[in-house]
C-alpha positions as CSV (number, residue, x, y, z in Angstrom):
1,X,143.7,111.6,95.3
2,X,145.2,114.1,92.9
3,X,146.0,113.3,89.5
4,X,149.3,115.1,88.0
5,X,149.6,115.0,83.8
6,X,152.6,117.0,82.4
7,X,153.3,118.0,79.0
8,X,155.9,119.9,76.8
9,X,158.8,117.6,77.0
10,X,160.7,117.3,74.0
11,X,163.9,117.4,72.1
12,X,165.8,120.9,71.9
13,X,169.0,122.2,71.5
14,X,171.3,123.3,73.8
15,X,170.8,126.9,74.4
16,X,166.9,126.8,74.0
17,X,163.7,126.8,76.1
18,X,161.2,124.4,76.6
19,X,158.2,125.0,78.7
20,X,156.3,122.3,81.2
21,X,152.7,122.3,81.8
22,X,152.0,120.4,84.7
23,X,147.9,119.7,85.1
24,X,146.0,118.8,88.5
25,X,143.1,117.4,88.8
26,X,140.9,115.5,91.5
27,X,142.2,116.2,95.4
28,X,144.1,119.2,94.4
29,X,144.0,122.8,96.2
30,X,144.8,125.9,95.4
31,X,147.5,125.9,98.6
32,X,149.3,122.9,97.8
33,X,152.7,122.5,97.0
34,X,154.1,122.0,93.5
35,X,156.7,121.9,91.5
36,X,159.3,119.7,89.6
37,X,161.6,117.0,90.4
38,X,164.0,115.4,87.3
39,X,165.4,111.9,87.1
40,X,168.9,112.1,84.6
41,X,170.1,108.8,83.6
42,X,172.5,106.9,85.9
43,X,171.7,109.3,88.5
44,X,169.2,110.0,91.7
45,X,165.9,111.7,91.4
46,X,166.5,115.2,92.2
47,X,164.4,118.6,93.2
48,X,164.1,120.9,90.1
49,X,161.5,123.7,91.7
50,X,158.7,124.5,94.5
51,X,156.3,126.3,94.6
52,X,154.2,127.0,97.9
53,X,151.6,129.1,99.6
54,X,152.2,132.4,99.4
55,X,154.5,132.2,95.9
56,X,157.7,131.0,98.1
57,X,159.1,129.5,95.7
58,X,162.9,127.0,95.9
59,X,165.0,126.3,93.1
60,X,167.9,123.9,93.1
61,X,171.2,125.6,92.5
62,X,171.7,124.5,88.9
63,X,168.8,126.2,87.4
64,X,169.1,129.0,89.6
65,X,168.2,132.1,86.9
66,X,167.8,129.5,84.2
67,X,164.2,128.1,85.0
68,X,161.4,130.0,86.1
69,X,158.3,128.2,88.3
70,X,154.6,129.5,88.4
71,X,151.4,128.6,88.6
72,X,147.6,129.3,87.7
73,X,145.8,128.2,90.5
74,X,142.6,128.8,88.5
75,X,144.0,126.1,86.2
76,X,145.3,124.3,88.7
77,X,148.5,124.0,86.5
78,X,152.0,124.7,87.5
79,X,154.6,125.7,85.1
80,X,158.3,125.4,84.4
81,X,159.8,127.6,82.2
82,X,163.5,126.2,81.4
83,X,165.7,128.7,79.3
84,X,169.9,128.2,78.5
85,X,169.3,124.5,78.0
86,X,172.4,122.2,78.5
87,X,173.2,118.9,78.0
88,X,173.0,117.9,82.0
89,X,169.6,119.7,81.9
90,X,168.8,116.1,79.8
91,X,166.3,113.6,82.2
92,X,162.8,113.0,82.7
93,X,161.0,115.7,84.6
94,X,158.4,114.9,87.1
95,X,155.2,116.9,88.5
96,X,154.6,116.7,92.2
97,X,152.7,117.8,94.6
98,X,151.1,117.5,98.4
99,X,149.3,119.7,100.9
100,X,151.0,122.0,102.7
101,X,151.9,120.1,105.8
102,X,152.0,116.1,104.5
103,X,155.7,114.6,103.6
104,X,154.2,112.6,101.1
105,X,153.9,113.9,97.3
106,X,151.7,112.9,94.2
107,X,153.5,112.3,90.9
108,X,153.1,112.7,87.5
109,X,154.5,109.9,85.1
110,X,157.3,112.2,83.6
111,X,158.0,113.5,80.6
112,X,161.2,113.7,79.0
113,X,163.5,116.2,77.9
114,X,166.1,116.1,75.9
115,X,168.9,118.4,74.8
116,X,171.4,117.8,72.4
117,X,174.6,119.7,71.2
């Protein structure tokens, strides 16, 4: 079973950057898929970023040129860079990941983020 601890939530203002660190550890491989879902209040869980095999890489359409995923797979860490801040960019974000061909992802516990005006 992999184990998923982000960091580098916080409090920033609209307009800035934050950077997530998302750490793996036990079951994990350097071909799984990972990447970032976020939970905003009031509203559904919802996919952030993927990364896969091969660097494909899917971004949802609201942080399209705003966010950038990578990875280290020597770390075993995945990354989300998240620059132009705004206020619905405000939720907890969550660290996932699975192998390549299972449905099912790991989670982190979320860290939150917070962006104010």
């Amino acid at each position: 079973q992999v184990q998923l601890v982000e960091s580098g939530g916080g409090l920033v203002q609209a307009g800035g950057s934050l950077r997530l660190s998302c750490a793996a550890s036990g079951s994990s491989f350097s071909d799984d898929v990972m990447g970032w879902f976020r939970q905003a209040p009031g509203k559904q869980r919802e996919l952030v970023a993927l990364i896969m095999r091969g660097g494909i890489i899917n971004y949802a359409d609201s942080v399209k040129s705003r966010f950038t995923i990578s990875r280290d797979s020597v770390k075993n860490t995945v990354y989300l860079q998240m620059n132009s801040l705004n206020l619905e960019d405000t939720a907890v974000y969550y660290c996932v990941s699975r192998r390549p061909y299972s449905p099912q992802f790991s989670w982190g516990q979320g860290t939150q983020v917070t962006v104010s005006s």
